[in-house]
C-alpha positions as CSV (number, residue, x, y, z in Angstrom):
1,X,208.8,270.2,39.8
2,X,208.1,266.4,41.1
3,X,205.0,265.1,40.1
4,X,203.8,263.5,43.6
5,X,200.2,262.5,42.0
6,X,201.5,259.0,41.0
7,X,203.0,257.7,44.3
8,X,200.2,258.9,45.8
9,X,197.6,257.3,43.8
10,X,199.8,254.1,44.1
11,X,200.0,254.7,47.7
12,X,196.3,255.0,47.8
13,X,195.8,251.8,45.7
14,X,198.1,249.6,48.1
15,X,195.8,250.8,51.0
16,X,192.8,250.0,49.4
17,X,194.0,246.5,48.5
18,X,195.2,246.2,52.1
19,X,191.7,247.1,53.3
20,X,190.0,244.5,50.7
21,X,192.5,241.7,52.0
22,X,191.7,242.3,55.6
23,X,188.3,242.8,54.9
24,X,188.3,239.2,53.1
25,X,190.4,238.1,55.7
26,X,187.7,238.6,57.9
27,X,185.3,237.1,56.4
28,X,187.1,233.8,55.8
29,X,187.8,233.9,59.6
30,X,184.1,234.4,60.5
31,X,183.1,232.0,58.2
32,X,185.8,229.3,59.9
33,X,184.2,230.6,63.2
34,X,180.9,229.9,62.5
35,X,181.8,226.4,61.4
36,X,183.5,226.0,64.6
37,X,180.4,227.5,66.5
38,X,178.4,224.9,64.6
39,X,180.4,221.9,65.5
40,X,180.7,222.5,69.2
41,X,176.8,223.0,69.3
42,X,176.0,219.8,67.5
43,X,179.0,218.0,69.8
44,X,177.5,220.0,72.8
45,X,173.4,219.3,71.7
46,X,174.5,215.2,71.3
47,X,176.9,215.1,75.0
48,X,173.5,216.9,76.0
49,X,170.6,214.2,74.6
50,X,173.5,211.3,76.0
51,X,173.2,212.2,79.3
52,X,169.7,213.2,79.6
53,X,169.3,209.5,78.5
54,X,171.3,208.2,80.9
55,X,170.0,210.4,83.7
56,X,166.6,209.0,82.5
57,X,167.7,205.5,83.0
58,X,169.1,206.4,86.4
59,X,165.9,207.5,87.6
60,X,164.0,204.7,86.6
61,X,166.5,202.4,88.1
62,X,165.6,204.0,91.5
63,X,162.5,204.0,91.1
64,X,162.1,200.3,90.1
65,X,164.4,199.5,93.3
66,X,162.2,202.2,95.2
67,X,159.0,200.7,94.6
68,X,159.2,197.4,96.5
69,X,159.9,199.7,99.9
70,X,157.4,202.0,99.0
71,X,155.0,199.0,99.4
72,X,156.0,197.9,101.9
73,X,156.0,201.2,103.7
74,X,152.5,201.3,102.2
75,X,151.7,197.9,104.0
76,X,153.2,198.6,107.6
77,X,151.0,202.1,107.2
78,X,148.0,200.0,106.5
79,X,147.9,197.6,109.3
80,X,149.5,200.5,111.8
81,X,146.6,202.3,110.4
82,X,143.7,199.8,111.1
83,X,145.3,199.3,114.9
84,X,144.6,203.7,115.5
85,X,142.3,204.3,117.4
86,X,139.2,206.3,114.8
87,X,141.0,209.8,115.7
88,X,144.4,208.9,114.9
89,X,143.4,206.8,111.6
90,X,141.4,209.7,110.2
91,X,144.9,212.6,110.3
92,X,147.1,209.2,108.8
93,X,145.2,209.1,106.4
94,X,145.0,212.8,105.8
95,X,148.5,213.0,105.8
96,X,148.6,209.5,103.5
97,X,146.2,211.5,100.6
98,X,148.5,214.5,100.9
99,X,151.5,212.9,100.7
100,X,150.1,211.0,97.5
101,X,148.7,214.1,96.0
102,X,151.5,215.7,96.5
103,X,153.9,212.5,94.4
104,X,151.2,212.8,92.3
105,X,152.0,216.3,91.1
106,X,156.0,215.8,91.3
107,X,155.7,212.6,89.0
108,X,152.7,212.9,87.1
109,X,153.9,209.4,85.1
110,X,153.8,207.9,89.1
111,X,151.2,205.4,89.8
């Protein structure tokens, strides 16, 4: 009779070792992954920082160029304001405190 035990066994073995290398294989691939991962979160977190930077300059580029019209916006208002009759000059100036309230609590940093 043919002993079939030994192929078997060696059949067995080669699986096993099959299932060890792909198991390995794995893990060398999720380790390369994760690597990868890393990289493109520290490249993505840095791209990230740049342009919050440069957004931040942006804004305080318009509002540097912003706040000479504001003034004078602010001026006109005045002496429109003074030339209301008492009414009129009491709801401007309503409408002045709101409106500065109001920049007040979009840009706390605003003057």
């Amino acid at each position: 009779m043919v002993d079939v035990t030994k192929p078997l066994r060696d059949g067995a073995y080669i699986l096993i070792g099959i299932g060890v290398m792909t198991f390995q294989k794995s893990q060398v691939r999720r380790v390369e992954l994760t690597k990868q991962f890393e990289a493109q979160r520290k490249q993505l977190e840095g791209q990230a920082t740049e342009a919050r930077e440069q957004i931040g300059k942006l804004v305080k580029g318009v509002e540097e160029r912003w706040e000479p019209v504001l003034k004078q916006i602010e001026a006109r208002l005045d002496d429109l304001e003074k030339r209301l009759p008492d009414q009129a000059a009491t709801v401007v100036k309503q409408a002045r405190a709101v409106q500065a309230d109001l920049v007040q609590r979009l840009n706390p940093n605003a003057a």
